[in-house]
C-alpha positions in Angstrom: 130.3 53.6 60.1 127.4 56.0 58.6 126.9 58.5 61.1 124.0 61.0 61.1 126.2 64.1 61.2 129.8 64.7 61.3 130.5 67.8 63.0 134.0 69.8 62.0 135.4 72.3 64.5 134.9 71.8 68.6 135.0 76.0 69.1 131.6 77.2 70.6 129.5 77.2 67.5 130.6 73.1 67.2 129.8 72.4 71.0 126.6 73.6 70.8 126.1 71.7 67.7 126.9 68.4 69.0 124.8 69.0 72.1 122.1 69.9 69.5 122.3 67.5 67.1 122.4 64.4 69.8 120.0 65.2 72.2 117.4 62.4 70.6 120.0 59.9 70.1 121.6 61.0 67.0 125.0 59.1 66.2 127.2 62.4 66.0 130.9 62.8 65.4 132.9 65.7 66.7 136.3 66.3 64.6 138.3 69.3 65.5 142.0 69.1 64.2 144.1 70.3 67.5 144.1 68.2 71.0 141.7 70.4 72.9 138.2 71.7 72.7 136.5 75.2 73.0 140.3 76.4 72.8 138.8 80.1 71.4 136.6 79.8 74.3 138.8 79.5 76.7 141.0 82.7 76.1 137.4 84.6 75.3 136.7 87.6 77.8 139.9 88.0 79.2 140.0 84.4 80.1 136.5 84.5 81.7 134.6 83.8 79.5 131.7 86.0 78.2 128.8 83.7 77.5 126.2 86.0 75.8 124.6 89.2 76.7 121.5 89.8 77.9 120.0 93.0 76.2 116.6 92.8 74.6 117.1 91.3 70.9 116.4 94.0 68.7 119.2 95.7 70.8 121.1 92.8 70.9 121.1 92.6 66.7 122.3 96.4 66.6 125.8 95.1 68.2 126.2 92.8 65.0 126.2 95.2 62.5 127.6 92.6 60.3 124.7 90.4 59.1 122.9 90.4 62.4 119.8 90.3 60.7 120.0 86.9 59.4 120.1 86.2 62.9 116.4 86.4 63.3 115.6 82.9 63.0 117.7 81.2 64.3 117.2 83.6 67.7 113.6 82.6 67.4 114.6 79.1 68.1 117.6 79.5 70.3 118.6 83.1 71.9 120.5 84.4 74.1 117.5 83.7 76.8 117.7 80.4 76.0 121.9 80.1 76.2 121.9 81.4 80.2 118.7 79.1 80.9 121.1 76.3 79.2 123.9 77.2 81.3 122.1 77.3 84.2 120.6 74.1 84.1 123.6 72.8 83.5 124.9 74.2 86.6 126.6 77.1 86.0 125.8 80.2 87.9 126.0 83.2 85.4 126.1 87.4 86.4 125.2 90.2 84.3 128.0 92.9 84.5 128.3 96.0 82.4 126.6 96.5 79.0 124.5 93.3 79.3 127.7 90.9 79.1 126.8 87.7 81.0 130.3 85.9 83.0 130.3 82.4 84.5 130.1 83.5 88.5 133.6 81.4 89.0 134.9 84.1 86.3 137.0 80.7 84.7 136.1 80.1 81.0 137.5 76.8 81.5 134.3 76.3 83.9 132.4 77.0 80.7 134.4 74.9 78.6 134.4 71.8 80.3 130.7 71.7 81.4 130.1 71.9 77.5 132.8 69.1 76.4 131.2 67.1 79.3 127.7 67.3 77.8 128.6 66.5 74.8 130.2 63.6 76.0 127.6 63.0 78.3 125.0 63.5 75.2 126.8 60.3 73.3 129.1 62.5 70.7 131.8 60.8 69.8 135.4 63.0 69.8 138.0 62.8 67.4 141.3 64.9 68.1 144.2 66.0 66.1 141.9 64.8 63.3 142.4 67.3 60.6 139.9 67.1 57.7 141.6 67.2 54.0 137.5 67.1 52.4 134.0 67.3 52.7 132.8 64.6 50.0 129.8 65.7 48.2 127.9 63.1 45.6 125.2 64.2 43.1 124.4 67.4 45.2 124.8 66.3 48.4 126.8 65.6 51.1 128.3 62.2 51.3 131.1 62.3 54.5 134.5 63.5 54.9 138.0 62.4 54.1 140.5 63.1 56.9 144.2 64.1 56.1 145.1 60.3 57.7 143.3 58.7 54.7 140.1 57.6 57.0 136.9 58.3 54.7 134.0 58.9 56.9 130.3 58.8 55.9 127.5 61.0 56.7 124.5 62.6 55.1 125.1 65.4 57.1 128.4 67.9 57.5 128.4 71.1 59.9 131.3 73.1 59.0 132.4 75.1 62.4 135.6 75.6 61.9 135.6 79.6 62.5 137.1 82.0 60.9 141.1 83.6 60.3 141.5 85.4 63.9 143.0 84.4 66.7 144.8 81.4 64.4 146.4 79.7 67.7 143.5 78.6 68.6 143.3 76.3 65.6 141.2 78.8 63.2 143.0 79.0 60.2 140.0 79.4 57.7 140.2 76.0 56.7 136.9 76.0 55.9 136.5 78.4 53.2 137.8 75.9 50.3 135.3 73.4 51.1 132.8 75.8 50.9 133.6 77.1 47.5 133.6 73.7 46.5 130.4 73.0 47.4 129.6 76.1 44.8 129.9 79.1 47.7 131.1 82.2 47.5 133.1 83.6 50.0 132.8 87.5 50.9 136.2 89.8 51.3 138.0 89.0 54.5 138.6 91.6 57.0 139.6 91.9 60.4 137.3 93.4 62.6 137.5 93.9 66.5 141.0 94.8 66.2 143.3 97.6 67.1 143.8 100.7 65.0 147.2 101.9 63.6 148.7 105.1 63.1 151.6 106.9 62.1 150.8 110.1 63.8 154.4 112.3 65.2 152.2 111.9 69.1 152.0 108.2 68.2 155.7 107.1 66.6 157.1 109.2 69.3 155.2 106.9 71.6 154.7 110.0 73.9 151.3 108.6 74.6 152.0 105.1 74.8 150.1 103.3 78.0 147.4 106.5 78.2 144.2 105.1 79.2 141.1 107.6 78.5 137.5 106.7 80.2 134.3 106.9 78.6 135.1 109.3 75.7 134.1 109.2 72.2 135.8 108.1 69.4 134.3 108.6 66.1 135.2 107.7 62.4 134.6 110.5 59.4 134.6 110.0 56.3 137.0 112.5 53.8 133.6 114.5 53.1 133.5 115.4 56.7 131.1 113.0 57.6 130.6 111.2 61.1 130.4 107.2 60.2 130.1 105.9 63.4 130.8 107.0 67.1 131.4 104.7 69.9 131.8 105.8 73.5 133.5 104.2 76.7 137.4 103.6 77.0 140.3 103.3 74.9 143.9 103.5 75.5 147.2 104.8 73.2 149.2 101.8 72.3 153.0 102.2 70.4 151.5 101.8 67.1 148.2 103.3 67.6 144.7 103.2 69.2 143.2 99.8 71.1 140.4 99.2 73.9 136.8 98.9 74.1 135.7 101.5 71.5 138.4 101.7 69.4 138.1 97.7 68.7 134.3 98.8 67.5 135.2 101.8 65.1 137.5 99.0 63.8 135.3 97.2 60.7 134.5 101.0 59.8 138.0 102.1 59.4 138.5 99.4 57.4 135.0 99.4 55.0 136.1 103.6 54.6 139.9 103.2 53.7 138.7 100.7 50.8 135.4 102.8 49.5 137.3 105.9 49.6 140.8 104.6 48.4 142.4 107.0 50.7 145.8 105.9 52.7 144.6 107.0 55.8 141.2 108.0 57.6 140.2 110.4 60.3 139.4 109.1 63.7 138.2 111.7 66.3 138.6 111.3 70.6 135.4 113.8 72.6 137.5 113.6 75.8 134.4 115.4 77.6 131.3 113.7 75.5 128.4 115.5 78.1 130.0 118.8 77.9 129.5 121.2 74.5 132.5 123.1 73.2 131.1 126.3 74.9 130.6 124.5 78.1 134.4 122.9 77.9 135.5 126.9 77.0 134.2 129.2 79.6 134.6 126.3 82.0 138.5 125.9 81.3 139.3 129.8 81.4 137.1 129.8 84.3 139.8 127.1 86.1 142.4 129.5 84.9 141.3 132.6 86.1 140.6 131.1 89.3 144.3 130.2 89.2 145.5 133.1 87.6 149.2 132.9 89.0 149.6 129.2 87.6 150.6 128.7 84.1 148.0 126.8 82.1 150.2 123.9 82.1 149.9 123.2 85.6 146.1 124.5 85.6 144.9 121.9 82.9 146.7 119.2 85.0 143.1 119.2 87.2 140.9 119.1 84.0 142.9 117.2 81.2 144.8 114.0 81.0 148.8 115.3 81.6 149.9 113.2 78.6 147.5 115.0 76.4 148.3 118.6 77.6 151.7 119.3 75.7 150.1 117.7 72.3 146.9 119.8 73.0 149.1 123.4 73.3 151.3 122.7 71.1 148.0 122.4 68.1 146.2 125.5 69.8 149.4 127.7 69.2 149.2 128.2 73.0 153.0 128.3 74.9 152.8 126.3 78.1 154.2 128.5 80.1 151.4 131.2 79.8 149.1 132.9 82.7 145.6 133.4 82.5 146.1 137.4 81.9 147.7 136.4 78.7 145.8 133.8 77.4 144.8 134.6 73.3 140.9 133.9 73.2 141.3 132.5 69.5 143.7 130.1 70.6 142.0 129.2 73.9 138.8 128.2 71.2 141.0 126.0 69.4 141.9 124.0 72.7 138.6 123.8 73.3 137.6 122.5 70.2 140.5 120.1 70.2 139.6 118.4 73.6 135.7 118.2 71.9 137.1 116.9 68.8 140.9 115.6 69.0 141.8 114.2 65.3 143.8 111.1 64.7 144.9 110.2 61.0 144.8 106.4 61.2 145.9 104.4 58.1 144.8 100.6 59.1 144.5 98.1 61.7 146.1 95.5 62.9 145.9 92.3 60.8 143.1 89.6 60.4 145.3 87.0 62.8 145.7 89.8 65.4 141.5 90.6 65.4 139.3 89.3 67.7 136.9 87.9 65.2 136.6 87.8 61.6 134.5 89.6 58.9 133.4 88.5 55.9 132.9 84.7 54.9 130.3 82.4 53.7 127.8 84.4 51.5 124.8 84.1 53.6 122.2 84.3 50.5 123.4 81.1 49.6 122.3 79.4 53.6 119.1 78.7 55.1 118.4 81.3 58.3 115.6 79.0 59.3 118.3 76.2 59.0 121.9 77.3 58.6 121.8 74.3 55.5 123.4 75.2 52.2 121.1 75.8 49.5 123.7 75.0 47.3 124.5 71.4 48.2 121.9 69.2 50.8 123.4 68.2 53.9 125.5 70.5 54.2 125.5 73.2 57.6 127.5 76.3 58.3 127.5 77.8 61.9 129.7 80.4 63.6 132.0 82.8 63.1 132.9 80.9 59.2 129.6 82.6 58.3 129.4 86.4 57.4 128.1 87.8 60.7 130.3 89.4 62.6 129.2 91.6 66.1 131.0 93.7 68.8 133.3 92.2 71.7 130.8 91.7 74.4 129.0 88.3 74.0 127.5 89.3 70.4 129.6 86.8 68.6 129.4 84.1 70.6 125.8 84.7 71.0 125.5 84.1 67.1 128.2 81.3 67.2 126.2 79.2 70.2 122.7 80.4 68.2 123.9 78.9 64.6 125.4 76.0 66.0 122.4 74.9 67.9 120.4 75.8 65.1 122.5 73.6 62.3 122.9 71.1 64.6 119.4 70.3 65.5 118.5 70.9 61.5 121.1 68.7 60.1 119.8 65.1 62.2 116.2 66.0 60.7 117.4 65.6 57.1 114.7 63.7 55.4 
């Protein structure tokens, strides 16, 4: 059978692109190698599923920083406006919590997942499980169909590759994709994890003295060996038995990485504010004011009130300052130093975690050699990239997903309209 395209990968970006593709009658054929659907999809936002976000694009864009300008047309025709109006009409009541981030109001990704595998049903796609793909067949410059690892040859003037990227490779994405890519002619850009813990070999770290320590809404920034801030990201973060994870330090991620390569350095310097609306003055005379107020105490027990207790030894121990001093006998030099320390708390951290243990992946399919308008190759006709296989990579927080459900609707309605 000819079909009009043949869809690889049923992750988000693949969903959307079969509800895409069909919705004028299309004959469209789903393939995804594993026996389940929107498997990524279902473990995405702690299990609940975060659908998109709903800041204002240009903002929106800023929490890509890989590539998110590419994203520009393909946001013009399907945003993240347009993916809650799609859930919702679809039934699915959606909330805005924190940041922007959009959550199915049954807080179940599986709510999410099977309202989209039912539409796509519903839409006419036909579904093919445990159907790896060996190749995409390409003919004098385009695309011609695919031959499955079974043998089965399977025509179609269109192919949407959507089978995602390296991370998270239980969930079926193994990067697959990238060889039939270059075969089509594309080049693939380095591949590096990104939204992915940070490791360090630090004594406080290996000693695991501050394993489990949860801080809220600091800073943590990444400098560069000039000195330099790269990046700073603020909300929470906890100490893990190898190094740094949460929230922000899963953002400063892709920078650690990009710095330890263009500097060719074996470790870089990651800095914690612990009080990011107070100066270093401010965090000074406030301090010694809490000791002088209790001037009996030893500045152990007084910082107890104003620091996190896990912190306090490391932070006296790198002022110079004994723990069991009193206010009367507090060096002024030293107490400087603490204060500077709790503004600026260095961590030498010498990598991350590795691509499988990241949240998403960076790098991948050159994006001056696709379409934005269309995600189509420019390299071979009929052929469609959409997702997280592309070089575009954004924050946790419905960024990526937001690009995924955007390129996939985008290639999907492109690649039924070949001429």
């Amino acid at each position: 059978m000819q079909y009009d395209a043949i869809i690889i990968g049923g992750g988000s970006a693949g969903l959307m692109a079969g509800i895409a593709a069909s919705k004028h009658g299309a004959s469209v054929l789903l393939l995804d190698k594993g026996d389940k659907l929107g498997r990524k999809l279902g473990i995405s936002g702690g299990g609940r599923c975060n659908v998109t976000n709903n800041k204002e694009l240009d903002d929106l864009i800023k929490h890509i920083p890989g590539n998110g300008r590419f994203l520009h047309s393909s946001f013009s025709n399907f945003n993240n406006k347009d993916i809650i109006s799609f859930f919702e009409n679809l039934g699915i009541a959606l909330k805005e919590e924190d940041n922007g981030r959009m959550f199915p109001v049954s807080d179940k990704a599986k709510t999410v997942v099977d309202t989209l595998v039912n539409q796509v049903r519903k839409q006419g796609v036909q579904i093919r499980l445990n159907a790896p793909v060996d190749q995409i067949m390409y003919k004098d410059g385009s695309v011609s169909g695919v031959r499955l690892k079974s043998g089965d040859v399977l025509r179609s003037r269109s192919v949407i590759v959507a089978s995602g990227g390296k991370s998270v490779p239980q969930t079926g994405s193994t990067g697959d994709g990238y060889a039939w890519a270059e075969k089509a002619g594309h080049t693939i850009t380095e591949l590096f994890p990104t939204e992915v813990p940070l490791t360090s070999n630090e004594p406080f770290i290996t000693s695991k003295e501050l394993q489990g320590l949860s801080l809220r809404d600091v800073c943590l920034s990444v400098w560069n060996p000039k000195g330099k801030k790269i990046i700073e990201h603020r909300g929470d973060m906890i100490f893990t038995h190898f190094g740094l994870s949460g929230p922000i330090a899963l953002r400063c991620s892709q920078f650690v990485v990009k710095a330890l390569k263009q500097f060719g350095t074996g470790n870089i310097e990651v800095a914690v504010d612990l009080m990011p609306d107070k100066s270093k003055d401010e965090v000074y005379k406030e301090s010694l004011s809490l000791a002088e107020q209790e001037a009996k105490k030893t500045i152990k027990n007084v910082l107890k009130s104003y620091l996190p207790e896990k912190m306090i030894p490391i932070l006296l121990q790198k002022s110079k300052l004994t723990d069991s001093l009193t206010y009367d006998h507090i060096p002024k030099q030293d107490w400087l130093t603490l204060s500077r320390l709790i503004k600026h708390f260095p961590i030498r951290v010498y990598g991350t975690l590795s691509i499988e243990d990241a949240f998403v992946t960076g790098g991948g399919v050159n994006l001056k050699e696709i379409d934005p308008k269309t995600m189509e190759s420019k390299l071979m006709k009929g052929l469609f990239f959409c997702g997280e296989i592309l070089d575009i990579h954004g924050y946790t927080g419905g960024y990526n997903i937001t690009a995924a459900f955007s390129t996939g609707y985008t290639a999907g309605e492109n690649a039924v309209l070949l001429p």
